[in-house]
Each structure stands twice: as C-alpha cells, then as structure tokens.
C-alpha positions in Angstrom: 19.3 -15.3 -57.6 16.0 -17.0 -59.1 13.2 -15.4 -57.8 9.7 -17.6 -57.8 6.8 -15.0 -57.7 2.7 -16.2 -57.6 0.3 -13.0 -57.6 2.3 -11.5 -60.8 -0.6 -10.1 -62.6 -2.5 -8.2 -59.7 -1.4 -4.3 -59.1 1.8 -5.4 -56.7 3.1 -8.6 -58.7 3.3 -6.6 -61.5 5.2 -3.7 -60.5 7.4 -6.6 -58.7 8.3 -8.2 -61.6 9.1 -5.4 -63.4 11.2 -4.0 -60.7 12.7 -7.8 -60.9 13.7 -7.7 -64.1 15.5 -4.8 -63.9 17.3 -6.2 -61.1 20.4 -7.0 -61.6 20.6 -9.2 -58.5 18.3 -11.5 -60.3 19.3 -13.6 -63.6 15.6 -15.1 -63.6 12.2 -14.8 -62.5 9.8 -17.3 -62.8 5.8 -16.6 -62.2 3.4 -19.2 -61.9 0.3 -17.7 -63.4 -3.5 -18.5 -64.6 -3.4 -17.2 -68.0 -0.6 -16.3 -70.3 1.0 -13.0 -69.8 2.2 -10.0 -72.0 5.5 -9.7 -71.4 8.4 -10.4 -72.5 11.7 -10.6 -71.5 15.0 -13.1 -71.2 14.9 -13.5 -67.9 11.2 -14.1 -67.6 10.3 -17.5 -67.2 6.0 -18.1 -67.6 4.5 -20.8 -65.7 0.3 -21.5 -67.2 -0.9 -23.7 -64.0 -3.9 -24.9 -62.6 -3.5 -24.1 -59.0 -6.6 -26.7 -58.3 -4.2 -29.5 -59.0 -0.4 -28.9 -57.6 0.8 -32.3 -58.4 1.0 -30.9 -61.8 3.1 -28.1 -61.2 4.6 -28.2 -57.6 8.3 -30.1 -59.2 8.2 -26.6 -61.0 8.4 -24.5 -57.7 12.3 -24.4 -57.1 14.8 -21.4 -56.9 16.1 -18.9 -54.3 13.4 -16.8 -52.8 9.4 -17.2 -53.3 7.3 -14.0 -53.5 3.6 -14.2 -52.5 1.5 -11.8 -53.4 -1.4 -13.4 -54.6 -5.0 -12.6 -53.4 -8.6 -11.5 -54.4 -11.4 -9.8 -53.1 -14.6 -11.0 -51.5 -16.9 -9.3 -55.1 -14.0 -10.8 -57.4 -14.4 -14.1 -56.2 -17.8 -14.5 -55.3 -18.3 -16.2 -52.3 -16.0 -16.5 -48.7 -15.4 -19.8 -49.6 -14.0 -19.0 -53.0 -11.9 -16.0 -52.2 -10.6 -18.3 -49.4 -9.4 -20.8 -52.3 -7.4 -17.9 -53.8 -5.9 -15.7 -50.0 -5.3 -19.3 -48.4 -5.5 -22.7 -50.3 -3.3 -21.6 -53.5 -0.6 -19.7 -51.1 -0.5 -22.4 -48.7 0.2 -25.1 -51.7 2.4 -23.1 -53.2 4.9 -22.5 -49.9 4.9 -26.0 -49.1 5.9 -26.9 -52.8 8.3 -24.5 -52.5 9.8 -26.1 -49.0 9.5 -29.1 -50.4 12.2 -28.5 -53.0 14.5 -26.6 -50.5 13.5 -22.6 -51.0 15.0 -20.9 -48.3 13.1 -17.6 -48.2 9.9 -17.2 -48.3 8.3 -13.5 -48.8 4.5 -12.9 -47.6 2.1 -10.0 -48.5 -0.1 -10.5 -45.8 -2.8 -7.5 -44.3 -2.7 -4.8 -41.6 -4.6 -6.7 -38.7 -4.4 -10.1 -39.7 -5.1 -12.1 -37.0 -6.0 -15.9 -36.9 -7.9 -15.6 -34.2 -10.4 -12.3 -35.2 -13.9 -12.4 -36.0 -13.4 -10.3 -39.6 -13.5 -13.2 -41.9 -10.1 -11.6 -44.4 -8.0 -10.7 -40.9 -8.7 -14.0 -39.6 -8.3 -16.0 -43.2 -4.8 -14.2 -43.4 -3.8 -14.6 -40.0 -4.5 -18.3 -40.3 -2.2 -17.8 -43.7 0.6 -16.3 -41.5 0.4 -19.6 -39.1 0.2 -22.1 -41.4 3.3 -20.9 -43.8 5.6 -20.4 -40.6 5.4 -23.9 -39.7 6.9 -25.1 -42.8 9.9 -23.5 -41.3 11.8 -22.2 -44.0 15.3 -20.7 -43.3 14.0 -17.3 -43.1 10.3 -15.5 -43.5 9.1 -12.5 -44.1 5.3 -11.1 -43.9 4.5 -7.5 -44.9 1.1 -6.2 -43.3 0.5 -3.3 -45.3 -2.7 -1.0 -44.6 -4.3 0.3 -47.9 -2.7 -0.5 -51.3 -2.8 2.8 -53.6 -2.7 1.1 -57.1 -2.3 2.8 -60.1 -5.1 3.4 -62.1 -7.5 1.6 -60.0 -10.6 1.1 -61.6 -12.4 -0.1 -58.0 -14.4 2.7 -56.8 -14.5 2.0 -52.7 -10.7 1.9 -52.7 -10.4 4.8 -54.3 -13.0 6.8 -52.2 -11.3 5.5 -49.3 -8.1 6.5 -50.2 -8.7 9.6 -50.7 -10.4 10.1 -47.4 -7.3 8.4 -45.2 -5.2 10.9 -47.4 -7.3 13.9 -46.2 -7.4 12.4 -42.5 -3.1 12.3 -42.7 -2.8 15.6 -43.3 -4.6 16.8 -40.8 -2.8 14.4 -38.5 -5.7 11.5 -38.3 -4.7 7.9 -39.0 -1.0 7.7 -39.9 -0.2 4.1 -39.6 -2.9 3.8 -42.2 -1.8 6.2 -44.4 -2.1 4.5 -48.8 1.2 2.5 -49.7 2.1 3.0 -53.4 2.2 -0.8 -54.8 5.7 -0.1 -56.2 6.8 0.9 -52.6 6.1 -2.3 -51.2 7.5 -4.1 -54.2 10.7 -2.2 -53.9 10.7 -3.0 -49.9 10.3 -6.7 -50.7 12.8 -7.5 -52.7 15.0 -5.3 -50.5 14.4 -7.9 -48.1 15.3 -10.9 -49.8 18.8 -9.4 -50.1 19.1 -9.1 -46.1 20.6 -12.2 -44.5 18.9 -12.0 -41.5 20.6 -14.6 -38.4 16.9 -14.9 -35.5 14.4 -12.5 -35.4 14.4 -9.0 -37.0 11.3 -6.9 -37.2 11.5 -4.2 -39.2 9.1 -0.8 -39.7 8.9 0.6 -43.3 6.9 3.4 -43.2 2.9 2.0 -42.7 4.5 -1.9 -43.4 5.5 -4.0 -40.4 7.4 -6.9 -41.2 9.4 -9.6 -39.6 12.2 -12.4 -40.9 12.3 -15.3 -38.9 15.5 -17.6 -38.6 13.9 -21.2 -37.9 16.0 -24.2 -37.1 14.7 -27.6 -37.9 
C-alpha cells in the first residue's frame, strides 16, 4: 500500500511514520510537509508544500490511504482564525485533493467532543471538520476522537500538568474515558485500521478512542 500522511512532524505523525516504515504492508509513504525533514529512508517519499496554494501540490496527493493528523494549538498559532487555517482549511484541502484523484480511505485524528454544533470554538472547528470530510464520500472513513494525547517528551507545561492529574483521578476510579493515550498507541490503532475492509458502518472502541469507518455509495 502507499500511505499519504499530512501532520508528519507533530508528536503522532511522527511516531506514524516511523511505525510506517517499518511496516511491511506499506512499500511507500509519502508526507506532505512545511519544512524539510530529517529522515531518511527508501520508502520515504518528502513532499515541501505550501498548503496556502493547493493547485501547486494537490496532482501530488494520490495513493491508497490518507492519514490526517495535522493540527495546532490556539498559543502556536496565534489567533482562532489562524489555528483554524491549520485544524480545518489545510485538512479539508487536502481530503478533497485526495478524492479527487481516487483515495479510497481516508483516516481522521479528530478530538474527544467534537461537535459542529458546540459553543467551544476547537470541538465545534473539528466537528465542522468531521462534516465537511464525510461528504466527499470516500469509500470508507475513519475519525479517531481521542481524549488527551501523552506525547513523549512534551515540553508544553499545561498538558503535562494535566496529565498527570487525569492519571491520579484513574486510579482512584475518576474519569476513565479520559484517561492520556500514548501517541504511538493511536498511531499503531490507525494504521491497524486502514488494513480492515470494512463493508457499512462499524464503530469501533479502542480503549479512550472511539472511531467509526463509513462505507459510502455515490
């Protein structure tokens, strides 16, 4: 298979494309990336783009399965309206490039609680996400909503605070479905899912992620 991943330099694209490349199901991965990357590898394949101007890059966007794990946070960015540019505009672009050259699966990292129609500006920014890639229709899609991330080394203070309080509150029984997912975890779980052909709907529960594959017919 040819995996097409966006998102490969933040704390789950990376350990996705390492686990990837080691994948033997895989004979190449291509990521579509900012700036140039420090890895190397024969079946990697490094995409520079602008993500401000698809028409550069979008003839680029074809293989087997598209992995989507790109996003930002509201300090990173700057503003709502430019951390919208990243969790929305570039994803959106990139999925319909990608059903636009015939990808069949499409593979989401979405959030616990997204909703489109909530009053938290992220839940509803990636609920509106969720809408707007399922009605491109590809042949099958699948959105993880994982609770908090546990990255390795993670240099931003609040998370890991907050991590470590959830962590105390699980073992004394307190808020299980929001108990930290390791970033390799939900690497490992999505590309386990790109191997299930799934015929309808599935939803499936692994561990704190919910996600379901949807079987669309045009």
């Amino acid at each position: 298979m040819k995996a097409l991943v966006i998102g490969a330099t933040g704390a789950t694209g990376k350990d996705l494309v390492n686990q990837l490349l080691n994948d033997k199901d895989f004979e190449e991965v291509d990521i579509f990336v900012r700036k140039p990357v420090d890895i190397q590898n024969d079946k990697l394949k490094t995409h520079v783009v602008d993500f401000e101007h698809p028409e550069e890059w979008k003839n680029q966007v074809k293989g087997d399965v598209v992995f989507s794990c790109l996003g930002t946070t509201l300090k990173a960015a700057g503003s709502k309206e430019a951390q919208r540019k990243v969790d929305y505009d570039y994803q959106y672009q990139f999925a319909k490039a990608a059903k636009e050259n015939n990808v069949d699966d499409y593979i989401l990292v979405s959030a616990y609680g997204a909703d489109p129609k909530s009053r938290i500006f992220y839940s509803k920014m990636k609920g509106e996400l969720e809408e707007a890639v399922k009605q491109l229709h590809f042949n099958k899609i699948t959105i993880f909503k994982p609770g908090m991330l546990e990255r390795k080394d993670s240099d931003r203070t609040g998370e890991v605070l907050g991590s470590r309080i959830i962590k105390f509150a699980n073992k004394i029984g307190l808020l299980e479905s929001q108990k930290p997912l390791p970033t390799d975890i939900l690497a490992k779980a999505m590309i386990n899912s790109s191997k299930i052909k799934s015929n309808g709907y599935s939803s499936i529960k692994l561990g704190n992620i919910f996600c379901f594959a949807e079987k669309t017919n045009e």
